[in-house]
DRENGU-919758 format. One record per residue (C-alpha): residue in one letter; x, y, z; residue number from 0. Coordinates in Angstrom, 2 decimals. Layout:
BEGIN
@resn A px X py Y pz Z resi NUM;
...
***
This chain:
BEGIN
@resn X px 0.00 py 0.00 pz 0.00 resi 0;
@resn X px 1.40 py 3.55 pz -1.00 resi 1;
@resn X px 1.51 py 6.04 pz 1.66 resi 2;
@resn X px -0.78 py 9.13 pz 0.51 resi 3;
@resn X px 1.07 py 11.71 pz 2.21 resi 4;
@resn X px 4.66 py 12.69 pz 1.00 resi 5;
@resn X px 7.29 py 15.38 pz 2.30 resi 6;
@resn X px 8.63 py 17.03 pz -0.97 resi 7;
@resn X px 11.57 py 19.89 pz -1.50 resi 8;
@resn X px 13.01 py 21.38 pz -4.96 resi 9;
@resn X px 16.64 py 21.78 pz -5.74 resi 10;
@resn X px 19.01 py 21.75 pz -7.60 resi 11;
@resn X px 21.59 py 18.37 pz -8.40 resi 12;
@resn X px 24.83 py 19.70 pz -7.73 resi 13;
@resn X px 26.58 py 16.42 pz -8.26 resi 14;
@resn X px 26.18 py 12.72 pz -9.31 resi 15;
@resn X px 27.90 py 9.80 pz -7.99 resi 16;
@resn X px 28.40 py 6.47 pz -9.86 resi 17;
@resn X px 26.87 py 4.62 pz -6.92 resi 18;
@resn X px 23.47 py 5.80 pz -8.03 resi 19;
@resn X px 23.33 py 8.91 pz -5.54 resi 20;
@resn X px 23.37 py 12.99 pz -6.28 resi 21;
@resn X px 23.85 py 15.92 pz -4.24 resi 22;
@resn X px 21.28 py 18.33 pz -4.90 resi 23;
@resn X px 21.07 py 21.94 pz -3.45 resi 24;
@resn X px 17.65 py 22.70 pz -1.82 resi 25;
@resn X px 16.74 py 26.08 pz 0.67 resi 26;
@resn X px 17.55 py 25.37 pz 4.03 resi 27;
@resn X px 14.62 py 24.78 pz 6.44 resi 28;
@resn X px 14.57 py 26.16 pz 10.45 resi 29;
@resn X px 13.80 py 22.39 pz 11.88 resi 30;
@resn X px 16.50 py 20.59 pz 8.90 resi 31;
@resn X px 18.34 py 19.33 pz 12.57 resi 32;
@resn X px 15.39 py 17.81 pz 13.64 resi 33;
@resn X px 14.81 py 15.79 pz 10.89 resi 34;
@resn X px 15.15 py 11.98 pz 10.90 resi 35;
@resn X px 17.35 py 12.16 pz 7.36 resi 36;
@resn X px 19.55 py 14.74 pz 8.72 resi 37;
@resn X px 22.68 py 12.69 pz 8.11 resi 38;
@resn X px 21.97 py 12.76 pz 4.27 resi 39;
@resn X px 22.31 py 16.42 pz 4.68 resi 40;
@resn X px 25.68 py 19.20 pz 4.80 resi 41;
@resn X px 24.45 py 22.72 pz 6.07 resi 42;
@resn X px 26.52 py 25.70 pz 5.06 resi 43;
@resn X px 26.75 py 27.18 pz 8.42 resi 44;
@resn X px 24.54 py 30.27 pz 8.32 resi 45;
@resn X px 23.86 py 29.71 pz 4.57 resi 46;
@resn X px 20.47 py 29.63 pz 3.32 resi 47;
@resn X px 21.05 py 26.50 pz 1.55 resi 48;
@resn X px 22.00 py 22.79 pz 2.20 resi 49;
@resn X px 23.05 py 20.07 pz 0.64 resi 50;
@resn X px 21.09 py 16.62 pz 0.88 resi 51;
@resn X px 22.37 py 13.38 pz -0.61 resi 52;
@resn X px 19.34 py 11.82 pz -2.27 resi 53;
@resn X px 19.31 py 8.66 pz -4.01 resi 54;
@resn X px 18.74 py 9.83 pz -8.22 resi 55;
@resn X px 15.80 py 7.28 pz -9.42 resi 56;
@resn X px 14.76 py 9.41 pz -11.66 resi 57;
@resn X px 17.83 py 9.92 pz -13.52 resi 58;
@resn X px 18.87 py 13.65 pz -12.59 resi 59;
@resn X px 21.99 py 15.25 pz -14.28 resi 60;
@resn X px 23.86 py 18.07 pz -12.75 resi 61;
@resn X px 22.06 py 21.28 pz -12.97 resi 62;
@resn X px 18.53 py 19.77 pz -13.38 resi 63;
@resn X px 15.88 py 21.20 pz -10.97 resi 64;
@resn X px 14.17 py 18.27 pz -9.21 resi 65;
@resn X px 11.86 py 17.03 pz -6.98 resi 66;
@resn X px 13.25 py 15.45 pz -3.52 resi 67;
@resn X px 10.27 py 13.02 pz -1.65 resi 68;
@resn X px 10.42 py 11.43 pz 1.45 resi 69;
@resn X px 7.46 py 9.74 pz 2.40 resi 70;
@resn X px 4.98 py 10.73 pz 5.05 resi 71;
@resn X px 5.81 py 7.27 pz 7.07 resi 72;
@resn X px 9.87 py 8.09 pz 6.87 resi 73;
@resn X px 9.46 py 11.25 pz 8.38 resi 74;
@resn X px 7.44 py 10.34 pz 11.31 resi 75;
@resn X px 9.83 py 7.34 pz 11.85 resi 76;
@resn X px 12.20 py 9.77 pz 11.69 resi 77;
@resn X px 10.65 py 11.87 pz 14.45 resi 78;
@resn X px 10.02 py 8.81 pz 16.68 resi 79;
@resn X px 13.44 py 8.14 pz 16.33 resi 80;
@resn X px 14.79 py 11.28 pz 17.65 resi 81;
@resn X px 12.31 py 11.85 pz 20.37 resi 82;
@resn X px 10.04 py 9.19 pz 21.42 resi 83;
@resn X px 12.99 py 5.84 pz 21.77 resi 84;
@resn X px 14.78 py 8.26 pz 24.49 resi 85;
@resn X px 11.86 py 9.74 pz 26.08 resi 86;
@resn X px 10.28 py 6.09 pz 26.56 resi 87;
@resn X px 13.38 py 5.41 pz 27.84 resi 88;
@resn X px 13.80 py 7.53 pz 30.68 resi 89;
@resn X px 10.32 py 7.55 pz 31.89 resi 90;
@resn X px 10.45 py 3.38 pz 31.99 resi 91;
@resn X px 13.94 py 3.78 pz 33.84 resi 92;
@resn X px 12.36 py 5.93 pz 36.48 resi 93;
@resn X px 8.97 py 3.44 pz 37.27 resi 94;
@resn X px 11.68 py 0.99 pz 37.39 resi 95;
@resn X px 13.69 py 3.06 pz 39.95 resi 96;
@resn X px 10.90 py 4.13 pz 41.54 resi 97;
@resn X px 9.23 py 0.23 pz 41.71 resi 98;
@resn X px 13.05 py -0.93 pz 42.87 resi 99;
@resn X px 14.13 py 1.47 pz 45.26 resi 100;
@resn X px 12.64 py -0.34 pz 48.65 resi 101;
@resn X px 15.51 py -2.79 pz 47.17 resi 102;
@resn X px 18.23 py 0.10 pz 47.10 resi 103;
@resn X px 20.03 py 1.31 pz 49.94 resi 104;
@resn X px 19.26 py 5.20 pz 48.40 resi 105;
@resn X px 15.74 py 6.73 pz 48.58 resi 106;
@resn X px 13.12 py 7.04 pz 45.74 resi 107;
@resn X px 14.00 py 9.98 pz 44.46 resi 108;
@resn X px 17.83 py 8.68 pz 44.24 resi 109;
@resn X px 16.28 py 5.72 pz 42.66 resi 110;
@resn X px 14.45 py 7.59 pz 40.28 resi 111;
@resn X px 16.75 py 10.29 pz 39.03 resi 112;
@resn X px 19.06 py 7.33 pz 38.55 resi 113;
@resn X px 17.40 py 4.53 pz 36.94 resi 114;
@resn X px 15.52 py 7.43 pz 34.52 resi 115;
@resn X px 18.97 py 8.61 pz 33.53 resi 116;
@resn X px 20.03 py 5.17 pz 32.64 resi 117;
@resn X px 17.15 py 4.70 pz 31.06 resi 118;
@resn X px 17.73 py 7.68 pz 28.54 resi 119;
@resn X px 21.04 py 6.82 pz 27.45 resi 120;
@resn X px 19.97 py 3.29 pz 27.32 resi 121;
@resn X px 17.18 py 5.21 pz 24.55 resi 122;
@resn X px 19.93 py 6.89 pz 23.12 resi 123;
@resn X px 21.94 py 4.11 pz 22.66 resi 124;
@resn X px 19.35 py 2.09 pz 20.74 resi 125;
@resn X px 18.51 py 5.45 pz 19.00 resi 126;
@resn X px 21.85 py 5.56 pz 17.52 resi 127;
@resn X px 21.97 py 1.88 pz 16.22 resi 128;
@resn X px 17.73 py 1.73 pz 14.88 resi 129;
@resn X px 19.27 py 5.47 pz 12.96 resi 130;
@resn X px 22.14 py 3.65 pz 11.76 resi 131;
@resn X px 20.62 py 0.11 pz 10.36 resi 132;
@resn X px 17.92 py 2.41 pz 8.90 resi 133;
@resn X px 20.25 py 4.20 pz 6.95 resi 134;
@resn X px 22.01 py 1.35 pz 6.19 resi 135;
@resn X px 18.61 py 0.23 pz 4.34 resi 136;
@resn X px 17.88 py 3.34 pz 2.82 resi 137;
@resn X px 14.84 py 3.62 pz 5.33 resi 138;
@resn X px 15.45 py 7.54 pz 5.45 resi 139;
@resn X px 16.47 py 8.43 pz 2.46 resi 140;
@resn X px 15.61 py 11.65 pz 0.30 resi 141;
@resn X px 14.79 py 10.41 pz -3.43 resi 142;
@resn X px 14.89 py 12.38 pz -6.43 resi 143;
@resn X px 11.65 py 11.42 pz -7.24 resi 144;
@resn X px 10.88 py 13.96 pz -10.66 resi 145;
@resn X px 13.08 py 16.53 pz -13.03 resi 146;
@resn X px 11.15 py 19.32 pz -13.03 resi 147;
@resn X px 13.53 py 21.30 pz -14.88 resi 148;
@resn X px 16.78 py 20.65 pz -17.06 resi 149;
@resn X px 19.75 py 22.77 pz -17.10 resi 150;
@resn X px 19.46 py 25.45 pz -14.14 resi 151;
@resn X px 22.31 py 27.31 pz -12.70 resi 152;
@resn X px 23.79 py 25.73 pz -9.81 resi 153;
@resn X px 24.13 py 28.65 pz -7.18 resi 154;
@resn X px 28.28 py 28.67 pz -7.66 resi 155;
@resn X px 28.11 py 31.00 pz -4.60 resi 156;
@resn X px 27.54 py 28.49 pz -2.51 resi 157;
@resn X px 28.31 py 25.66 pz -3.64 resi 158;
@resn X px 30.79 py 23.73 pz -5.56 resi 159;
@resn X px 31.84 py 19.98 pz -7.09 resi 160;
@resn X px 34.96 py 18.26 pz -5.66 resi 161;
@resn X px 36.51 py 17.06 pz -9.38 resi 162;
@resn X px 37.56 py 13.97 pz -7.84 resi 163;
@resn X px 34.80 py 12.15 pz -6.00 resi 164;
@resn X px 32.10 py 15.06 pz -7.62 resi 165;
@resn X px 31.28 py 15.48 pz -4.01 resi 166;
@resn X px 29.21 py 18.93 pz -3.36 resi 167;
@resn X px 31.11 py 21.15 pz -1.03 resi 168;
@resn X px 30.80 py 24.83 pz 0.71 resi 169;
@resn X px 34.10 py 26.60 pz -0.71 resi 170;
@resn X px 34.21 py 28.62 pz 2.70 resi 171;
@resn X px 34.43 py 25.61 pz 4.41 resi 172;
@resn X px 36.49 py 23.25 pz 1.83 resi 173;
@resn X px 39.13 py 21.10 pz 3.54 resi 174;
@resn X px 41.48 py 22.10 pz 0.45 resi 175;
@resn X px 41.32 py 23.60 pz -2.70 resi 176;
@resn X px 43.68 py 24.01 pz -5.95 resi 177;
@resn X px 44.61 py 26.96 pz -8.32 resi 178;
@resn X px 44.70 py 25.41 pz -12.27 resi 179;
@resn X px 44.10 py 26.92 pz -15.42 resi 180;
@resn X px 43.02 py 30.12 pz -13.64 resi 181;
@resn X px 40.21 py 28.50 pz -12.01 resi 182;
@resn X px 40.03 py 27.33 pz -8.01 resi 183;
@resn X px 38.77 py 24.17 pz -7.35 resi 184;
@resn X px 37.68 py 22.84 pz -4.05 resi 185;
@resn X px 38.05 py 19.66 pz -2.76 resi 186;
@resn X px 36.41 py 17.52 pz 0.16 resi 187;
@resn X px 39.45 py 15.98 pz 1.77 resi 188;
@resn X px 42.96 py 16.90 pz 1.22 resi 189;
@resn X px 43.45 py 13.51 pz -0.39 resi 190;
@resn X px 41.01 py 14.39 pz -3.34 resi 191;
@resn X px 43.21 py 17.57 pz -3.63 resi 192;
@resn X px 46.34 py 15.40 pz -4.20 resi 193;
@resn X px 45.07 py 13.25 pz -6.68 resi 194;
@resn X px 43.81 py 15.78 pz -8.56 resi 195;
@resn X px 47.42 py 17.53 pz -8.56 resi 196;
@resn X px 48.91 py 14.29 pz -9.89 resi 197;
@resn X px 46.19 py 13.65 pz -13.10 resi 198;
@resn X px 43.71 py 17.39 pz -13.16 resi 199;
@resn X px 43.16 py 15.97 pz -16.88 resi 200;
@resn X px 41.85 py 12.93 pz -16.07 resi 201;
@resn X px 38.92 py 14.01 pz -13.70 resi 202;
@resn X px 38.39 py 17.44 pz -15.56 resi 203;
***
């Protein structure tokens, strides 16, 4: 059964990986670190715009404008992810506390304060590994579900394509970057920066 009710952003694909996944360049939302898909996305600081990793079914090339989905049901897992898992968590760990604490040479509230704590980094424990094998599964992941638009202008202001991995990355923020040809080119990771020194023809 399709779910009716779908989360949907427009940007633009800033990159395209081999792997089957793009980097697209959408307006950066107030609540974008609440979101259960965060860790698809790279915010530019105080930057207006962000860059989610989405995975390109519908066959986006750099500088389309498209449509990213996630699905009504991913989002609230999402949510319950973040909040509910660690929130269940301490309030069981203080009934328990508060249920064991004839049994504990401390008094209730001792018991309480104590066994809730445990209980909430016991939540964030299991939040950490349910976020991780769901992302593992692409269970929260962004899809570029529709071009809406081929050939816009990627906002160069903001953002740029590492030549080597054609990761998207903030040039204020680059790890490294490269002068050739009278052009500066930006890299994720220092490494990508050497590589590119040894062979700039072969990734250009």
């Amino acid at each position: 059964m399709k779910e009716s009710k779908m989360a949907q952003e427009q940007g633009v694909v800033a990159g395209i990986r081999e792997d089957g996944w793009a980097h697209v360049v959408t307006e950066r939302k107030d609540a974008c670190g609440d979101c259960g898909a965060s860790h698809c996305c790279v915010s530019f600081g105080s930057s207006s715009e962000t860059v989610v990793k989405a995975l390109n079914r519908a066959g986006a090339k750099v500088g389309d404008l498209v449509s990213v989905t996630l699905s009504s049901g991913t989002v609230i897992k999402g949510a319950a992810i973040v909040y509910v898992i660690p929130v269940v968590g301490l309030i069981s760990g203080a009934l328990i506390g508060a249920s064991l604490n004839q049994r504990l040479p401390i008094s209730e509230t001792g018991a309480v304060a104590t066994f809730g704590i445990a209980g909430l980094f016991l939540g964030f424990i299991i939040t950490a590994l349910l976020s991780r094998w769901m992302s593992a599964h692409n269970r929260l992941t962004p899809v570029i579900t529709r071009i809406i638009k081929r050939g816009v202008q990627i906002p160069e202001s903001s953002t740029a394509i590492d030549p080597v991995c054609r990761m998207a990355v903030n040039p204020a923020e680059a790890p490294a970057s490269f002068m050739y040809r009278d052009r500066n080119y930006y890299f994720c990771h220092p490494h990508c920066r050497e590589a590119f020194i040894k062979e700039p023809e072969k990734y250009l």
